[in-house]
Each structure stands twice: as C-alpha cells, then as structure tokens.
Backbone and ligand atoms as CSV (ligand in chain L), in Angstrom:
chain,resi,resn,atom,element,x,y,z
A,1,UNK,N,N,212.878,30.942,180.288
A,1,UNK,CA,C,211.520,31.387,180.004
A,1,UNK,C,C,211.380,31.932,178.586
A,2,UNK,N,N,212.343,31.838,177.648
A,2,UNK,CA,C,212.140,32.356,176.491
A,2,UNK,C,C,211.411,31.746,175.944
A,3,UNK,N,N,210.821,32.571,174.872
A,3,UNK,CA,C,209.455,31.880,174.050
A,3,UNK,C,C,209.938,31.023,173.333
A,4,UNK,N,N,209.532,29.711,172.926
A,4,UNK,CA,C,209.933,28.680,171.863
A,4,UNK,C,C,209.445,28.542,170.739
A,5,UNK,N,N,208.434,29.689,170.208
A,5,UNK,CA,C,207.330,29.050,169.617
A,5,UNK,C,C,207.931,29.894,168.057
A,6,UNK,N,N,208.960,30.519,168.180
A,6,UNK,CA,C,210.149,30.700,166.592
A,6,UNK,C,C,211.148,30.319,166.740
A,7,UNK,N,N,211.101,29.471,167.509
A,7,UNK,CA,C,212.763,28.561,167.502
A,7,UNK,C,C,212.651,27.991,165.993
A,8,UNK,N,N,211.520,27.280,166.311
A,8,UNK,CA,C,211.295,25.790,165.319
A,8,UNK,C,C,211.634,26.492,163.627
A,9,UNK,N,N,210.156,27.365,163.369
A,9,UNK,CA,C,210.212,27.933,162.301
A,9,UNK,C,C,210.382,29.455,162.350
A,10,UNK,N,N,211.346,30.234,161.639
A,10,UNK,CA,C,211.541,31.441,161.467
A,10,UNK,C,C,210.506,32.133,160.917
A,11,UNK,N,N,210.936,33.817,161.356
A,11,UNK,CA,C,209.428,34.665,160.862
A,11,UNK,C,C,209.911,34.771,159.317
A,12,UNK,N,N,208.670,35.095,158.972
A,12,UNK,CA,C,209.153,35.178,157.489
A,12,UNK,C,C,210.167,36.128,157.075
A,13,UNK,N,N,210.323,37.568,157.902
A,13,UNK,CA,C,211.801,37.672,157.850
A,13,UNK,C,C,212.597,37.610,157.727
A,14,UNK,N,N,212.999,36.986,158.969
A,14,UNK,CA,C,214.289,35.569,158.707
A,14,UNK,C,C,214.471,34.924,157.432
A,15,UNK,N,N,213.495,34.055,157.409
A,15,UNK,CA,C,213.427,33.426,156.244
A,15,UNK,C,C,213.495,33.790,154.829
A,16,UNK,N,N,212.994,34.942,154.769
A,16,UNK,CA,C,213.257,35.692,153.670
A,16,UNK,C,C,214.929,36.103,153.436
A,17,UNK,N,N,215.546,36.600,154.846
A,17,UNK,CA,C,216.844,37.268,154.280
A,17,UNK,C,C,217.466,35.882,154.745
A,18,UNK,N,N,217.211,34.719,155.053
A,18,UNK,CA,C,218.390,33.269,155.757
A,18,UNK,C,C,219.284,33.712,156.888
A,19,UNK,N,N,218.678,33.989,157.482
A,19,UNK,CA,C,219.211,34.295,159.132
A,19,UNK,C,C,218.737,33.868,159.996
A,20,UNK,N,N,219.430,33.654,161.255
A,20,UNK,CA,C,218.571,32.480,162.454
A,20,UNK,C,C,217.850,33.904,162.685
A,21,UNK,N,N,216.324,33.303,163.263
A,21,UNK,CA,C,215.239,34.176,164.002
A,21,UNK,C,C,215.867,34.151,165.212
A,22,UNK,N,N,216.021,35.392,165.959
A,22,UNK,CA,C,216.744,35.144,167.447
A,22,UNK,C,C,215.267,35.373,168.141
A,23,UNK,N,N,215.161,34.906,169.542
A,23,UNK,CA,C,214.192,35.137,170.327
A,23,UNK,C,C,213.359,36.595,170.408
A,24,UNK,N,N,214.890,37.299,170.351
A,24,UNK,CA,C,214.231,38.465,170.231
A,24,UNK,C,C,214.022,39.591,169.089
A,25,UNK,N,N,213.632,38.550,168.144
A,25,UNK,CA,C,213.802,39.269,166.714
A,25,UNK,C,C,212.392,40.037,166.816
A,26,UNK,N,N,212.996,41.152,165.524
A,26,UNK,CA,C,211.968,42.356,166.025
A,26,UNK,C,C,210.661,42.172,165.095
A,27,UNK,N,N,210.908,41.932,164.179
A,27,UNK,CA,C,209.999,41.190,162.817
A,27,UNK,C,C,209.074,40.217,163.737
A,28,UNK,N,N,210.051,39.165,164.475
A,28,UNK,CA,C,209.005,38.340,164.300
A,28,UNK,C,C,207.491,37.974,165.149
A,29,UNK,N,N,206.985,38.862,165.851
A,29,UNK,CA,C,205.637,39.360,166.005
A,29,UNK,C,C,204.737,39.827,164.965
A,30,UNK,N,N,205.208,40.597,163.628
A,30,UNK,CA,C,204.298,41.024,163.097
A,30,UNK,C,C,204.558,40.526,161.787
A,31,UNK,N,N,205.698,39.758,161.330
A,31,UNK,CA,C,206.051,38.551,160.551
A,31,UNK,C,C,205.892,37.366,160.142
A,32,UNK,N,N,204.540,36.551,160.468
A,32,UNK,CA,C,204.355,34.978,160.786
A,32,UNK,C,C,205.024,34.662,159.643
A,33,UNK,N,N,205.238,33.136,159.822
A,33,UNK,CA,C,205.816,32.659,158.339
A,33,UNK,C,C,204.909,32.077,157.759
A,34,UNK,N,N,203.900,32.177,158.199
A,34,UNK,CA,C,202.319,31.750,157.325
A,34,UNK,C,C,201.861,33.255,156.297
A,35,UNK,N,N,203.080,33.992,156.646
A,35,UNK,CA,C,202.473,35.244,155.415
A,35,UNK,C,C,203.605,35.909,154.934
A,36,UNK,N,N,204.356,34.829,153.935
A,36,UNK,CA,C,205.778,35.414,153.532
A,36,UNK,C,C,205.700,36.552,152.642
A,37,UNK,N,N,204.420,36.986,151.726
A,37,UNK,CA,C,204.154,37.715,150.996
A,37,UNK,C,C,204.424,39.120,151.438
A,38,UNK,N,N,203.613,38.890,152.788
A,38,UNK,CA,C,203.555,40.265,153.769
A,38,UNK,C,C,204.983,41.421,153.737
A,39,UNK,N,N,206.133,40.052,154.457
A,39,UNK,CA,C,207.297,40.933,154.442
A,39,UNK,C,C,207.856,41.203,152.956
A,40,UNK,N,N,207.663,40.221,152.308
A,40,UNK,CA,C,208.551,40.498,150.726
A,40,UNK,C,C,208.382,41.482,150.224
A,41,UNK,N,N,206.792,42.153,150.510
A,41,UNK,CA,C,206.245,43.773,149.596
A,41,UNK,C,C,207.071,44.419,150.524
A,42,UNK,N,N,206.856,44.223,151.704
A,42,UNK,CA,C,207.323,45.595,152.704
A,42,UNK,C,C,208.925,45.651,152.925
A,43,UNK,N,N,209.697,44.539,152.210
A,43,UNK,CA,C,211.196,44.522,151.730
A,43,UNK,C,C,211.324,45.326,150.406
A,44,UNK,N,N,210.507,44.610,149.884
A,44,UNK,CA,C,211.072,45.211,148.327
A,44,UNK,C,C,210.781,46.907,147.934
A,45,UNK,N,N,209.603,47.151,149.054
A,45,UNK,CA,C,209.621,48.763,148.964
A,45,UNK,C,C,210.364,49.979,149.903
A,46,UNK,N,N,210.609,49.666,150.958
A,46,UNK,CA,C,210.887,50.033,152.372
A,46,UNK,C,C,212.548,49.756,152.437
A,47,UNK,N,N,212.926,48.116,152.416
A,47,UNK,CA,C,213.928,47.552,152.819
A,47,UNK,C,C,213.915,47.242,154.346
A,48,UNK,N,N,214.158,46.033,154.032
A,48,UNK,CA,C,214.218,45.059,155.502
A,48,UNK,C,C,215.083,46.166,156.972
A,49,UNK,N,N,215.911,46.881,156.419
A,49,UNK,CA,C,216.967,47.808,157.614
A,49,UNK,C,C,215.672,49.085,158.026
A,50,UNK,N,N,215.466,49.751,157.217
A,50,UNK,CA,C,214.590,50.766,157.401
A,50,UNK,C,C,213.459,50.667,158.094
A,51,UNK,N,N,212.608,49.105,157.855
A,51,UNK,CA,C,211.653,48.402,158.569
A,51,UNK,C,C,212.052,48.063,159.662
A,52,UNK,N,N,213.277,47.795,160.035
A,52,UNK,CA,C,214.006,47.182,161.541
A,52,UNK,C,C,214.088,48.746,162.344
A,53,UNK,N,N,214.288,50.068,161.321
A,53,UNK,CA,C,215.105,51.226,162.354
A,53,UNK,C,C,213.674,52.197,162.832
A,54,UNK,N,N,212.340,51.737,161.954
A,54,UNK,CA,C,211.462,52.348,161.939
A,54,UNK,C,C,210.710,51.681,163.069
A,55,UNK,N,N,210.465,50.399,163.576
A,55,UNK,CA,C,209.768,49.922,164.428
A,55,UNK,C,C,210.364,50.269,165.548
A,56,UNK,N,N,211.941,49.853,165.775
A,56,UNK,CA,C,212.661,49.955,166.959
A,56,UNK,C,C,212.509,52.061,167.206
A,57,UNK,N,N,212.015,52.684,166.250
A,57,UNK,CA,C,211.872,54.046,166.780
A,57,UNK,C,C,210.512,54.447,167.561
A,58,UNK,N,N,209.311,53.111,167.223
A,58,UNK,CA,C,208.130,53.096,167.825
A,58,UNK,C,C,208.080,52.606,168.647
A,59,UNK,N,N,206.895,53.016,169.589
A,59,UNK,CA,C,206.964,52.364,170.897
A,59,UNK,C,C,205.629,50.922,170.710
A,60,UNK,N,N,206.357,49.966,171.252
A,60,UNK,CA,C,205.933,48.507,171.551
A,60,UNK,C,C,204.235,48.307,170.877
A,61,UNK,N,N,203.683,49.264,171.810
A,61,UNK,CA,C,202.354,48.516,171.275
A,61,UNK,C,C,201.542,49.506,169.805
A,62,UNK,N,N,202.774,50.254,169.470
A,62,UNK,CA,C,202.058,51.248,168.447
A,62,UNK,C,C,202.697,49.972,166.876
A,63,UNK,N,N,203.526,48.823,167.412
A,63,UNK,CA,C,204.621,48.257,166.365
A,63,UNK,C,C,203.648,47.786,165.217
A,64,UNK,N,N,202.748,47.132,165.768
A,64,UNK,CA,C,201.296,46.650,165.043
A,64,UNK,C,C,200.890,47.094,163.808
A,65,UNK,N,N,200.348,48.322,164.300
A,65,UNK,CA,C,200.207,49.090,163.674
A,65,UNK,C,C,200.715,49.898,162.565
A,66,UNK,N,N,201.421,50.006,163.052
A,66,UNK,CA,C,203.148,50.302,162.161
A,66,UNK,C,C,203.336,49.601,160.316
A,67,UNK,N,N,203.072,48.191,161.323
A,67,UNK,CA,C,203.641,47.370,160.113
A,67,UNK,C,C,202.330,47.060,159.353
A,68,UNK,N,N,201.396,47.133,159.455
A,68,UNK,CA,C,199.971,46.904,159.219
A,68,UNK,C,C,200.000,47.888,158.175
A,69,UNK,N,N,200.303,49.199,158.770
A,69,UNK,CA,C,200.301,50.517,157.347
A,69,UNK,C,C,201.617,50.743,156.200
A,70,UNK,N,N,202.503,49.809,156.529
A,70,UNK,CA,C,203.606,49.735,155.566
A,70,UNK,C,C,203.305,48.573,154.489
A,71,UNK,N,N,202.462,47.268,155.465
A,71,UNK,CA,C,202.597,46.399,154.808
A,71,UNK,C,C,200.961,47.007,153.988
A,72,UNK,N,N,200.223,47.795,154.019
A,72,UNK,CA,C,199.214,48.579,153.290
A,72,UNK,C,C,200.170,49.227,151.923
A,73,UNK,N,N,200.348,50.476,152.906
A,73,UNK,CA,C,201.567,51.234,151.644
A,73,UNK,C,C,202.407,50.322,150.343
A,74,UNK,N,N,202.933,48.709,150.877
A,74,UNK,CA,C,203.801,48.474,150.262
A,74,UNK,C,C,203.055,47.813,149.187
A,75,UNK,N,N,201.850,47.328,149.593
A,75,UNK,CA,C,201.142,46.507,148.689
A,75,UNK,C,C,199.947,47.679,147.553
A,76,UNK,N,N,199.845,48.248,147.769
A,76,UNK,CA,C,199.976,49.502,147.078
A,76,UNK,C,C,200.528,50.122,146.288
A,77,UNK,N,N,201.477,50.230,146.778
A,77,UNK,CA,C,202.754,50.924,145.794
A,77,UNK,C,C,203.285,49.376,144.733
A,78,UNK,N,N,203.071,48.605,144.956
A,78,UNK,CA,C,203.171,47.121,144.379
A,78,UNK,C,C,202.271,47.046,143.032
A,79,UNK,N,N,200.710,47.486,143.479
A,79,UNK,CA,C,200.315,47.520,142.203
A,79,UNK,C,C,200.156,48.469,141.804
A,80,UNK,N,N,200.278,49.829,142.062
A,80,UNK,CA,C,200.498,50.866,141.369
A,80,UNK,C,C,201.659,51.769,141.492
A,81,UNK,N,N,202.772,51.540,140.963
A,81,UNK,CA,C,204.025,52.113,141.151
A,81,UNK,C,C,204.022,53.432,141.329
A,82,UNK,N,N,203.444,54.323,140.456
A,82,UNK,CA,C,203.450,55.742,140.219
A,82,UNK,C,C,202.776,56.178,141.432
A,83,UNK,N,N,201.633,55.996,141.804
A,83,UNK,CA,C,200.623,56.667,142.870
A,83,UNK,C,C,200.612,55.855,144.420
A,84,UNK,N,N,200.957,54.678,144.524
A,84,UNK,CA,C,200.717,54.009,145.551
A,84,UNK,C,C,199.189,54.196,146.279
A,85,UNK,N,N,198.875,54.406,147.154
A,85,UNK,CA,C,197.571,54.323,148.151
A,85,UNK,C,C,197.863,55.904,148.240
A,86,UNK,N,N,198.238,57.134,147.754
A,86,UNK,CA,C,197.677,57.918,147.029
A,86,UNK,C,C,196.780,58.121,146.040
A,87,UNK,N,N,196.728,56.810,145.172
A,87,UNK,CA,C,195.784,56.749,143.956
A,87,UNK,C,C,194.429,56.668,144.549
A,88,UNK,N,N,194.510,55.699,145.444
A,88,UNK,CA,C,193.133,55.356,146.134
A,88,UNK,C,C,193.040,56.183,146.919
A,89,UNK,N,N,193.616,56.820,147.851
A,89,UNK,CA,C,192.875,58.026,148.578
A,89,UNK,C,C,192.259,59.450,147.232
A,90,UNK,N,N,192.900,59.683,146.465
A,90,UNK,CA,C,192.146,60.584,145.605
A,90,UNK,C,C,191.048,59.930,144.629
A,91,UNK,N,N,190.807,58.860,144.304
A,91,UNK,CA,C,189.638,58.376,144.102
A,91,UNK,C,C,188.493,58.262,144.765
A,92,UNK,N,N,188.723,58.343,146.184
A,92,UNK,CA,C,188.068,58.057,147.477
A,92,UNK,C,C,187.519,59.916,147.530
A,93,UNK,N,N,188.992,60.742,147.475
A,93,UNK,CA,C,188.544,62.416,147.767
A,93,UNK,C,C,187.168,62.756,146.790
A,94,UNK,N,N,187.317,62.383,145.527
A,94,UNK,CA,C,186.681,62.361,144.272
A,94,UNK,C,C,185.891,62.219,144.171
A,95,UNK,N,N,185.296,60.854,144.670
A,95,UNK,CA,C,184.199,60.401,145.527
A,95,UNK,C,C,182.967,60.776,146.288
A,96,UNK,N,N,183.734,61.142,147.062
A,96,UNK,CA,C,183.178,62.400,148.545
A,96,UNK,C,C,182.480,63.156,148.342
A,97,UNK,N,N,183.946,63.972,147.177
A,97,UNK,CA,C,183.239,65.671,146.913
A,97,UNK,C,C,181.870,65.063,145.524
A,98,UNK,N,N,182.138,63.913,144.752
A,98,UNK,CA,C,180.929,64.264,144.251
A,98,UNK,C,C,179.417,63.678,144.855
A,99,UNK,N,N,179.745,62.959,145.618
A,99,UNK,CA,C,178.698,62.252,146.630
A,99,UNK,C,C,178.353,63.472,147.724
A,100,UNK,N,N,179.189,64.797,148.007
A,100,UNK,CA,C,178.710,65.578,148.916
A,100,UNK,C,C,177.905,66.795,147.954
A,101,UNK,N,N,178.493,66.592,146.782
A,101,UNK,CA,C,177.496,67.481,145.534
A,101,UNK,C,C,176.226,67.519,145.414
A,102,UNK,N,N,176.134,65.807,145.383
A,102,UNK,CA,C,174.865,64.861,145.091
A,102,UNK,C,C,173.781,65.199,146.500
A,103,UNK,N,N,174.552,65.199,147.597
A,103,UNK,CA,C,173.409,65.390,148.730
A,103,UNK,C,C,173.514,66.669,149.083
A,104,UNK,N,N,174.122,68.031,148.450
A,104,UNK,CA,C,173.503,69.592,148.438
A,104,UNK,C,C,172.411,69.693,147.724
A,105,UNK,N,N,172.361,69.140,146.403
A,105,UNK,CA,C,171.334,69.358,145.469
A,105,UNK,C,C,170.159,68.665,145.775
A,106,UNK,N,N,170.201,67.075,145.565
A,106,UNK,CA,C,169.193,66.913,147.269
A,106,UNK,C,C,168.213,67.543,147.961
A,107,UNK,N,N,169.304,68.079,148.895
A,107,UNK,CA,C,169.231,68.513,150.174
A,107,UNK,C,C,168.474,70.249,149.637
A,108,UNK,N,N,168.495,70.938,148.515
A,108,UNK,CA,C,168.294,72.083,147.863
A,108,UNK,C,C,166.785,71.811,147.526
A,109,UNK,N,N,166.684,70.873,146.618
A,109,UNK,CA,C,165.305,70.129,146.032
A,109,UNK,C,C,164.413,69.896,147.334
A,110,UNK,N,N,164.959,68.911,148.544
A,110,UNK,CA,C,164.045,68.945,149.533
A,110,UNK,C,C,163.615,70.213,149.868
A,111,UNK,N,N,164.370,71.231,150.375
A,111,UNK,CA,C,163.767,72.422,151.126
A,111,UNK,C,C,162.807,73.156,149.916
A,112,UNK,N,N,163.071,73.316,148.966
A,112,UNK,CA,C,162.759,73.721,147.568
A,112,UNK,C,C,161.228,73.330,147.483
A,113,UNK,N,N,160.941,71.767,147.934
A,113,UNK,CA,C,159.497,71.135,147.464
A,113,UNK,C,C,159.142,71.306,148.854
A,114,UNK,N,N,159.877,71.693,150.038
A,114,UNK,CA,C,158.999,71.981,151.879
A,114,UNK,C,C,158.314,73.263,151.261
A,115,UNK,N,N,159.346,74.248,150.985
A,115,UNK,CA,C,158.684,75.905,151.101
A,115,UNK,C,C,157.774,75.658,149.853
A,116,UNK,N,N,157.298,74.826,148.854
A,116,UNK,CA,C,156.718,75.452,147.881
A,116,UNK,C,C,156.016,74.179,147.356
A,117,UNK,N,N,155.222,74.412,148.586
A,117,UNK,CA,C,153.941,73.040,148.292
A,117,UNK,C,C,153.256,72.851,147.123
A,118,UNK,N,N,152.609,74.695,146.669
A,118,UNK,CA,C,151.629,74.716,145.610
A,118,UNK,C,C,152.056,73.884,144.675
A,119,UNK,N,N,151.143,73.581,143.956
A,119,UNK,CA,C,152.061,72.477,142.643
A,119,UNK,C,C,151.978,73.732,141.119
A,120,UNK,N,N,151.334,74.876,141.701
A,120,UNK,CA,C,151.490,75.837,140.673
A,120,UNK,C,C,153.336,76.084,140.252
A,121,UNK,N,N,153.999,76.175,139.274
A,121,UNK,CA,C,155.179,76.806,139.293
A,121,UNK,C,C,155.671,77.967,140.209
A,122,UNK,N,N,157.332,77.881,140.029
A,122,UNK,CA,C,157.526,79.412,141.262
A,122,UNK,C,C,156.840,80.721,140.689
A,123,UNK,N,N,156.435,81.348,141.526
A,123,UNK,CA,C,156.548,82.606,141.237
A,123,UNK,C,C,157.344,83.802,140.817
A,124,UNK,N,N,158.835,83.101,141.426
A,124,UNK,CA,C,160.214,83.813,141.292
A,124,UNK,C,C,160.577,83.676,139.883
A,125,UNK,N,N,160.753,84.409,139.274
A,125,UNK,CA,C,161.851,85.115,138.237
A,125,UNK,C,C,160.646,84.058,136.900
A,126,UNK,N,N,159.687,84.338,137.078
A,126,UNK,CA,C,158.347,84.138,135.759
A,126,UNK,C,C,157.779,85.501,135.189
A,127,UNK,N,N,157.439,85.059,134.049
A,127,UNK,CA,C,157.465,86.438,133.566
A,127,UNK,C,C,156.042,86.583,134.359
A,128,UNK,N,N,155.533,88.224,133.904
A,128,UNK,CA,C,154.180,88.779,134.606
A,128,UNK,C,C,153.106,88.443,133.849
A,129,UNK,N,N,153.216,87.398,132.269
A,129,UNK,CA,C,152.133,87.670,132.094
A,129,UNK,C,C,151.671,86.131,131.673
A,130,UNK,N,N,151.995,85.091,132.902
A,130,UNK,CA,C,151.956,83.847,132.734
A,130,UNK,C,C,150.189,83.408,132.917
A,131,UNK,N,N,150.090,82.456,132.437
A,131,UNK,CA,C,148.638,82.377,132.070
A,131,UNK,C,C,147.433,82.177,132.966
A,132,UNK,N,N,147.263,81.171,134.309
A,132,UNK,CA,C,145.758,81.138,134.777
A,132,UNK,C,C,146.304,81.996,136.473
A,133,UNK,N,N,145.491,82.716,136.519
A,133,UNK,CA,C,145.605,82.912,137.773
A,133,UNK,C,C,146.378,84.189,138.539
A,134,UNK,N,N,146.684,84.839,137.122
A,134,UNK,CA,C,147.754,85.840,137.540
A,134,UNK,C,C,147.015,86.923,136.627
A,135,UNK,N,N,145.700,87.296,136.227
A,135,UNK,CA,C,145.247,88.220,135.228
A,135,UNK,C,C,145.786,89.484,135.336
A,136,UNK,N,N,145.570,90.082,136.926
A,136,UNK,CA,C,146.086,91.513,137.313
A,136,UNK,C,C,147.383,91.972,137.061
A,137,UNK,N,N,148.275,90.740,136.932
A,137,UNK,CA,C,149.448,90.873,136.383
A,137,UNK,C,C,149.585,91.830,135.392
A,138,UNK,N,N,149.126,91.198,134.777
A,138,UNK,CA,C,149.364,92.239,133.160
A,138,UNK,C,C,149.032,93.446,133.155
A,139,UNK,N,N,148.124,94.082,134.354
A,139,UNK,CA,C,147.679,95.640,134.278
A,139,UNK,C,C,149.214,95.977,134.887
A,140,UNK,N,N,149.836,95.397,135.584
A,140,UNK,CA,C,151.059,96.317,136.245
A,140,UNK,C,C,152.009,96.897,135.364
A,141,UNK,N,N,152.098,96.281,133.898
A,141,UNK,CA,C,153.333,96.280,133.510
A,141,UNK,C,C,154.160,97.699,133.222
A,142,UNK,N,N,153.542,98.564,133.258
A,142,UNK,CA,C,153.589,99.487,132.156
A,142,UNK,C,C,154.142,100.924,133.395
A,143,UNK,N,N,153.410,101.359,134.224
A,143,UNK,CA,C,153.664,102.350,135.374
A,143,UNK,C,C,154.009,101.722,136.711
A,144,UNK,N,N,154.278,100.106,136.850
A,144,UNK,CA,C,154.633,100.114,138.204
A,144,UNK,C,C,155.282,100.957,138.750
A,145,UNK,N,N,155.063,100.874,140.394
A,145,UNK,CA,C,155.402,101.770,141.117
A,145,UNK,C,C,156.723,100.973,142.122
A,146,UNK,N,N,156.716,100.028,141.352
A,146,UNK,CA,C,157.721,98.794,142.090
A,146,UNK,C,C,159.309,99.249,141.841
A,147,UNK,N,N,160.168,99.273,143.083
A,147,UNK,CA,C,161.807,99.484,142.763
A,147,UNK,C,C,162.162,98.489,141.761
A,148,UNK,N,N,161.946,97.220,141.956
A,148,UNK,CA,C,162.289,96.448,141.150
A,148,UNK,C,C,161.928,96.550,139.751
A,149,UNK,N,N,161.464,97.389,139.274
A,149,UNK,CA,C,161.233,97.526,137.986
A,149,UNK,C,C,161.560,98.338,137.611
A,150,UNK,N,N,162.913,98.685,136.986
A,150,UNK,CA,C,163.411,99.859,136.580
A,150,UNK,C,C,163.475,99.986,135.011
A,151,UNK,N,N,162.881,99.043,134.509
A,151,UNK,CA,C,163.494,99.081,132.886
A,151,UNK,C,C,162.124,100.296,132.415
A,152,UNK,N,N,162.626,101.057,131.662
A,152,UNK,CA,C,162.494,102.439,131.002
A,152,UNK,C,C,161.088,102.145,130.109
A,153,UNK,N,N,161.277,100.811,129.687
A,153,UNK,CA,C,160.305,100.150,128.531
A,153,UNK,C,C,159.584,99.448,128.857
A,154,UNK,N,N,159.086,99.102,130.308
A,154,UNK,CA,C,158.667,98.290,130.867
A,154,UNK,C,C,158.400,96.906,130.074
A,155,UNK,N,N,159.600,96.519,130.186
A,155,UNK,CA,C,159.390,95.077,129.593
A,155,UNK,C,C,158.528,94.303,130.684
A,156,UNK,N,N,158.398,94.249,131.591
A,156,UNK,CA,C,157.583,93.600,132.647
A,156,UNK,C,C,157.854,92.223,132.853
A,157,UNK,N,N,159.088,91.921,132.617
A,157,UNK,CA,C,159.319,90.530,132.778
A,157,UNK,C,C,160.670,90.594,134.243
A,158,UNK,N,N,160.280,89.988,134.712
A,158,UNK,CA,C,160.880,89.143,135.710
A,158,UNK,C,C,160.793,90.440,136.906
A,159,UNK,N,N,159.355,90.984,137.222
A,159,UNK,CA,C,159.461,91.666,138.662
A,159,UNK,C,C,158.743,90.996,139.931
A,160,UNK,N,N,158.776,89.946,140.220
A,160,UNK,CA,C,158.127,89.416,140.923
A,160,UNK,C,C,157.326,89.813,141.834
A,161,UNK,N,N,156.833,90.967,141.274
A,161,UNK,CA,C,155.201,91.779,141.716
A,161,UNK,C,C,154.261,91.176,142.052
A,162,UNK,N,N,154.319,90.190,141.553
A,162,UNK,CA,C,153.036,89.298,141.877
A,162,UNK,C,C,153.130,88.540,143.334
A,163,UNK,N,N,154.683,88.300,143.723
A,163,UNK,CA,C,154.448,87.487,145.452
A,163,UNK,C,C,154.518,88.634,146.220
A,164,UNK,N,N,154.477,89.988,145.561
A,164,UNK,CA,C,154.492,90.736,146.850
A,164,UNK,C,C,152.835,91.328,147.176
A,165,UNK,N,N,152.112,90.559,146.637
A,165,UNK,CA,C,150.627,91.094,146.560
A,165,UNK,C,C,150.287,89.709,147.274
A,166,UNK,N,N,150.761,88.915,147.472
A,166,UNK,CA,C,150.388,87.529,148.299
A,166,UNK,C,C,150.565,87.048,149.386
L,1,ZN,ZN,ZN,212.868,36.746,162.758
C-alpha cells in the first residue's frame, strides 16, 4: 500500500542533496520537485539536517506550516541578508504607527468640527478683544473678577471669559 507517486520522481530534497526519496521521506510532502527553489533557500539558510530535526520535532499536521514559514524566513533572509523578514515586519510596524497617527488626528478634527458647528472661530485660547461679536469683551479686561485671570496687568489675553457668559 505504499504511496508510488515519489518513487518515479524525487522531492526536491532528494534531488537537491542525490539521495533515493524513501517512501517515507520527511521533505517529501512539503518538497514537490516542481519547486526546487523552495528547498534550496530553506537549505542554504537553515540546512537540510536542522529542517529534517525541526519538522520531525512538530507534530504532523502543524509540518505545513512549519515549512511554509521557513521557506518565508529563508526567502527573506535571501534577499536581505542583514534584516531578513524583520526588515519587513518593521516597515509594516512603521506603517501602522504612522497610519494609526493619521486616524487620531482625523479622528480629533472629526469630534473637533461635531462639538463646534459655528463656523465662527474657537472661542478657546483667542484673545478678548477679537473683532465682530464679542464687543463686551473688551469692557472685562482690566478688573475681571475671573480666577483665570491672574495677570497683575491685565493683559486680557487668553481668559476665555467670553464662553463662560454663553
Ligand atoms: Zn525526499
């Protein structure tokens, strides 16, 4: 009942190191010899023994998988020696954080234009003696009775006296 169907042609494995494929070679499930490339990265970075001691330490149906993220890693580390698929995960982190920047500020501006329909400017942190609409302003400057206004000289700039009368 053994399978026949790597008798004929070896996994690329095999073929790679010239050894008969035995039936129960461990490569050759995740080895076709329609993708010799596959094993050659994941030889030339790993080594063919380490790839044999690392699968046989996984269990059966995790093997897939296994070799799927080595043969990732290896092709990786292939074109970028120094960083491997580290390079690309911190390009990716980089990414994120400035794409999660991009939708605080956003996300700041939306609530920003909900609370503050008027199309007049804020009221917050303008001086007191801004021009249509705020006349009474300018009588405060001088004796407010406001905590927030502690300067000695009443400079009268930035007490936002005016939203607390609104
Ligand atoms: Zn084989």
């Amino acid at each position: 009942m053994a399978s026949s169907s790597y008798s004929n042609s070896p996994c690329a494995a095999c073929k790679f190191l010239r050894r008969k494929c035995m039936p129960d070679c461990i490569f050759a499930p995740y080895f076709p010899p329609e993708e010799p490339q596959k094993f050659a990265n994941v030889h030339k970075i790993f080594g063919a023994s380490n790839v044999s001691k690392l699968l046989n330490e996984v269990l059966p149906h995790q093997r897939e998988d296994a070799v799927n993220s080595l043969a990732y890693e290896a092709e990786a580390r292939m074109k970028d020696p120094v960083y491997g698929c580290v390079g690309a995960i911190s390009v990716l982190q980089r990414q994120v954080m400035r794409l999660q920047k991009e939708l605080d500020a956003t996300n700041a501006d939306l609530i920003r234009y909900a609370c503050n329909e008027m199309p007049q400017p804020s009221q917050f942190g303008r001086r007191t003696n801004h021009g249509g609409g705020g006349s009474y302003d300018q009588n405060l400057g001088f004796y407010n009775p406001s905590p927030w206004n502690n300067d000695p000289y009443g400079g009268g700039q930035d007490t936002g006296d005016g939203s607390n009368f609104q």
